[in-house]
N, C-alpha and C positions, 0 to 999 in steps of 0.2 A: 892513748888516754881516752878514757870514756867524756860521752859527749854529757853535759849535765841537765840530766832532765828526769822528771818524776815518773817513776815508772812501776806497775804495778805484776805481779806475777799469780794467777791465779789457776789452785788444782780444783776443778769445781768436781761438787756430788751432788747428790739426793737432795732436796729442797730441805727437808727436817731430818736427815740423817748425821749430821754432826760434822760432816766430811768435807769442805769446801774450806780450804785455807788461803789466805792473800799472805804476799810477801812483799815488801814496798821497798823501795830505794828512793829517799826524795835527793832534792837537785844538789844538797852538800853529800851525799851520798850513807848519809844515814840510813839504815836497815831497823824495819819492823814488821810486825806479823801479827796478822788476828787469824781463831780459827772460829767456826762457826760450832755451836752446842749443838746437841741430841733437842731434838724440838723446837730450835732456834731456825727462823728462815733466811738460809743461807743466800738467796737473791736480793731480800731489805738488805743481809748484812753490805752484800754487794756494792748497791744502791749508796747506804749511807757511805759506803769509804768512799766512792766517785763525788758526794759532795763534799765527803772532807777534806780528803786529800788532792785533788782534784789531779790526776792522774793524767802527763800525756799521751801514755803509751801503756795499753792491757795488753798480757800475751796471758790468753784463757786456754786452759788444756780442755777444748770442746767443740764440737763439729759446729761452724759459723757458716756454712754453705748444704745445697742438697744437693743429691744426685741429679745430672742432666737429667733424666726421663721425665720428672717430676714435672719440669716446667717446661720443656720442648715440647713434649705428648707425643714424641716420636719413640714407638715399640721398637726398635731396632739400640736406643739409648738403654744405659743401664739407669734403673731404676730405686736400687739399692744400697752402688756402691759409689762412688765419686771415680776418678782414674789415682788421684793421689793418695786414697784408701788403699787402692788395690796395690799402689805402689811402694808401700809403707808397713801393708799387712795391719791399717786399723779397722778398728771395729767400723761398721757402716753407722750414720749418722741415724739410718732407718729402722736399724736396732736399741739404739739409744734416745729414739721417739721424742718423751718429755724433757730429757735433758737436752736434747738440738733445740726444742724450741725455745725453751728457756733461754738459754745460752745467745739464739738468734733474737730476743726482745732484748737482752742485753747488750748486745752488738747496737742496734737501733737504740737503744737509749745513748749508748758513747756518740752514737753519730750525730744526734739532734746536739751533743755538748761538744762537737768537736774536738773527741776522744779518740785517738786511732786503736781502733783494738785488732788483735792477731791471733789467728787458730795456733797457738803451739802446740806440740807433743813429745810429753818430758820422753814414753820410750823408744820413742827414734833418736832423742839425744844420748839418751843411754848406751844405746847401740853404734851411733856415730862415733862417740868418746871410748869403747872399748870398753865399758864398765860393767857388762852383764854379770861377769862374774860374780863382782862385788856390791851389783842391787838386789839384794834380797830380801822383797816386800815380805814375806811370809814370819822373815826373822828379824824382831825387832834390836835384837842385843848386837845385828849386823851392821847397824846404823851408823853408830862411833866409829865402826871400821870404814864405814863407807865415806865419810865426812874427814877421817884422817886422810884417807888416798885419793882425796878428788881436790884438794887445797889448791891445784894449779888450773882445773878446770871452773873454778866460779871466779869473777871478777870482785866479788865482795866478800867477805867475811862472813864465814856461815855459822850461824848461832848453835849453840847446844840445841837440839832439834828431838820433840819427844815422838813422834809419828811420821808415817812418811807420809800424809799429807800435806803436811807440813815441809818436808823436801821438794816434792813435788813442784809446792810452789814457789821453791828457791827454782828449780831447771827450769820453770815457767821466766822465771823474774832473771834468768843470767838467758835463756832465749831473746827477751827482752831487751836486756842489756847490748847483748851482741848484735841485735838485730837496728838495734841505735846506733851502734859502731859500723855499721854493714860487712859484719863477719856474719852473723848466721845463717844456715843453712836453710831450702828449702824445697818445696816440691809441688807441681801446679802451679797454675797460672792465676790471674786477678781473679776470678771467679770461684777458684775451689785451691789456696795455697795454705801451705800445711809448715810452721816453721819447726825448726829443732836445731 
């Protein structure tokens, strides 16, 4: 039985690119979903759900840690990748520049409200679950199919869902979930953990 508590699932993007959707479970276990607009800033949208909702637990699909090099200054450290990137096959956080930092001022804001927030990443869930076959981002009309055959892998009730953004932040918000339960998977240590 899941434990009851507010919990937030978020696919983050591009600050005004439209893309950053939250998925929310509050503590009777009601499900809802904001996505952010084209032009709209997706970190305020952020911002105001953490005051409204007031969220125990984030699971953010976005690098919350840097590469060792960074901050040891030891040349023999990688400088690029994290150990749990390389072990995962994600992008490096040194690649996705503005969006780590962002991502890492929003980690520092949960902390000052004593928010626990968590690096997820929905496609290592994907991959753990078996489901490559049947995630196909590129085809939207594969969607329905993919929401009919995953009914035993989410913990809540998955809404008619019009982009995979918007899924996204469902595999964010059942990471979440499970990681409430202490079933979820992960990878790294306190410093650089990677859930899914």
């Amino acid at each position: 039985m899941a434990k009851k508590i507010k919990i937030a699932g978020i696919d983050y993007g591009s600050k005004l690119a439209g893309t950053t959707a939250i998925a929310m479970l509050n503590e009777n276990g009601k499900f809802s979903l904001i996505q952010s607009q084209k032009n709209e800033d997706a970190d305020e949208m952020i911002i105001q759900m953490i005051e409204s909702f007031k969220p125990e637990l984030i699971a953010l699909d976005a690098p919350l840690s840097l590469p060792k090099g960074l901050y040891s200054g030891n040349p023999n450290d990688d400088f690029f990748y994290r150990e749990t990137d390389k072990e995962l096959k994600a992008m490096s956080p040194m690649f996705l520049g503005g969006l780590t930092a962002r991502a890492m001022k929003i980690a520092a804001i949960c902390k000052t409200k004593n928010i626990e927030i968590i690096e997820s990443y929905p496609a290592a869930f994907i991959k753990a679950e078996n489901l490559k076959e049947i995630y196909l981002k590129k085809d939207n009309s594969s969607m329905q199919n993919f929401q009919k055959q995953t009914v035993n892998q989410f913990q809540f009730k998955l809404p008619k869902l019009s982009n995979w953004h918007a899924l996204d932040a469902c595999i964010c918000l059942e990471i979440g979930i499970r990681k409430t339960n202490q079933t979820a998977r992960f990878k790294g240590n306190d410093s650089e953990k990677i859930w899914f």
